[in-house]
N, C-alpha and C positions, 0 to 999 in steps of 0.2 A: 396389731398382733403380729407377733416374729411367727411366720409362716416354718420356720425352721425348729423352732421349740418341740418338744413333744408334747401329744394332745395330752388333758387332763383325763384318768382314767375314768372309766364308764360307770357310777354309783353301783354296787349290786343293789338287786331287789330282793327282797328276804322270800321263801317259797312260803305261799297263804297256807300252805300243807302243814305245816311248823309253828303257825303262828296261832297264838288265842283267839278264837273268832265270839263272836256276843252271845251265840248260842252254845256255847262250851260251856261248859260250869269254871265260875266266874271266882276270881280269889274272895276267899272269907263267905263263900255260899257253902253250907252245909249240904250233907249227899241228899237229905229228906226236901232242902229245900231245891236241891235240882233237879231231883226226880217229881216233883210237883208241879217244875216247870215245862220238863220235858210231854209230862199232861197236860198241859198248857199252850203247848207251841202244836203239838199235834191233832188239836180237836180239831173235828172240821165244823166246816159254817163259821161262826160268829162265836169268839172265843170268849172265857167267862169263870171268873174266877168260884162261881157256883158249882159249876159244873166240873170244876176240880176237885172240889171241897167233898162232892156227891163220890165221884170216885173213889176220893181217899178215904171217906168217911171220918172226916177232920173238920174242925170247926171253920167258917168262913172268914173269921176274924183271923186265923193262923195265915190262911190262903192269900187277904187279903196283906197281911203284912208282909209276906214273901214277894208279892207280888211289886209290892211299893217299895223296896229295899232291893230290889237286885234289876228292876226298869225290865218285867217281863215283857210289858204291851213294845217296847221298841226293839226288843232280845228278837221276838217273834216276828215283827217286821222284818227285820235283817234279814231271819232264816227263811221267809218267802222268798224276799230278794232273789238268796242267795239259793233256794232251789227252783226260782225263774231262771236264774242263769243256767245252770244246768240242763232244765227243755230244753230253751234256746239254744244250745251248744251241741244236745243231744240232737236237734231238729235239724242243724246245721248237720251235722256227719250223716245221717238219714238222706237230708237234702242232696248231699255230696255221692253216696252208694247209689243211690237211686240216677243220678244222672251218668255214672259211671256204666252203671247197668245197660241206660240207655244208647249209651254211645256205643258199648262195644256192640249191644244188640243192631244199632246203623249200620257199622260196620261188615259186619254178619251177613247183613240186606243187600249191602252196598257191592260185596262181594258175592253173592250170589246174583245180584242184577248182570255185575259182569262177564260172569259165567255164561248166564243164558244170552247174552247179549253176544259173546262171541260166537254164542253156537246159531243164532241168528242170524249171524254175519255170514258164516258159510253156509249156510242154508240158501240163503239170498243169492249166495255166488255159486254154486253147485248143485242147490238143489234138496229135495229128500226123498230120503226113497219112498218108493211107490207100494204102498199097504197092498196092494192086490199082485205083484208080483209076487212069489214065493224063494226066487234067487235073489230077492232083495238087491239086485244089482240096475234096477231101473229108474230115474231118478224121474222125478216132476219139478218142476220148476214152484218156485213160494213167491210169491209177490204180495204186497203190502199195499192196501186201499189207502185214497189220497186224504182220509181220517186220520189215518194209523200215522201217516209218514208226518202230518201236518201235528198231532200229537204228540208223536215221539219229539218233533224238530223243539214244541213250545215246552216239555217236559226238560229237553236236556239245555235249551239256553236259560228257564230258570234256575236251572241246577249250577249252573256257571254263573250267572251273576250273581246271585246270594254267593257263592263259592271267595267271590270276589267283593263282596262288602257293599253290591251296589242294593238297593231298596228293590222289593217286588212290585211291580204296576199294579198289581191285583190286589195287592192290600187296602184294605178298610182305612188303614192309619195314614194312607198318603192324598188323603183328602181331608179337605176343611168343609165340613156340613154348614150352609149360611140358609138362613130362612128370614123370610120378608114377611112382614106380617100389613096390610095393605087395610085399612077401617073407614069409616063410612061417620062415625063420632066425631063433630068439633072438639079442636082443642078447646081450652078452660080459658073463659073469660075474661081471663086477669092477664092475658098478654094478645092484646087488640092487633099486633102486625102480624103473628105467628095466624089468628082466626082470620084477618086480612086477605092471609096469604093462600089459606086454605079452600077459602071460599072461593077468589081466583083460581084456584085450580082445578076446584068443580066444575064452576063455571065453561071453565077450558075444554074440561072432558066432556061436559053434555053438550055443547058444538060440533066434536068431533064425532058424536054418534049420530 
């Protein structure tokens, strides 16, 4: 391939907005026979050419021949399909607003932590004033219990390692659960070294007790 050629242009793709889909009324369908169908794709439950018939109050013999001549039962597949896609798509953007929400509302949090956090800071180095002086010019010293400080230290190194992509200790997910199950049942008969071996190992254990 001559690296110097120009590439082949990109195919367009036709917009599906434009194009016939199965559920459109279909060339050589009459208006009676696609408005029969549109009763038809829209029942709910378990769809049924009777219950079109009941609607229109039209024979079932008409119902069923519209129905065999224009391929309702797969018309109406499609058009689930294609308003499955739409949830999903719908669910997706919902998904998307909702964590967007979330994030700014972190944010929000992240920056009011800071706030208090600074004014903690000077507190810690100056002090606060003193609620029973009335010139509020008398300060008392704030000190932090070896709880608090030991809290705060495991609070803010997990905030920094997830920060940083590493795994939290604390999680559920970074252990492997293994369970022994220990029986008292010979094995089955039909493998004499495995029962053999079993038996020696009883054996073994009621010596040591």
């Amino acid at each position: 391939m001559d690296l110097l050629s120009p590439m082949p242009p990109t195919p367009l793709r036709p917009d599906p907005e434009f194009q016939l889909q199965a559920w459109d009324r279909q060339g050589g369908e009459s208006r009676k026979a696609f408005a029969a169908f549109v009763i038809y794709r829209d029942l709910p439950g378990t769809r049924g050419c009777l219950a079109v018939a009941q609607k229109l109050s039209c024979r079932l013999q008409t119902i069923r021949k519209w129905s065999a001549a224009h391929d309702w039962y797969n018309r109406a597949l499609a058009w689930d399909e294609h308003q499955g896609l739409i949830a999903r798509e719908e669910q997706i953007r919902e998904r998307q607003k909702m964590a967007e929400r979330i994030a700014v509302g972190g944010m929000e949090l992240q920056e009011l932590a800071r706030e208090e956090i600074q004014k903690l800071r000077a507190e810690l180095r100056n002090g606060r004033p003193d609620p029973s002086d009335p010139t509020h010019k008398k300060m008392v010293p704030v000190r932090l219990t070896a709880y608090q400080i030991a809290r705060m230290f495991e609070v803010g190194a997990r905030s920094e390692r997830m920060a940083r992509g590493d795994p939290d200790p604390d999680s559920p997910t970074n252990y492997t659960k293994m369970e022994l199950f220990i029986g008292t049942n010979p094995p089955p008969q039909d493998d004499p070294e495995d029962l053999a071996a079993a038996r020696a190992l009883e054996e073994e254990m009621l010596k040591q007790k």
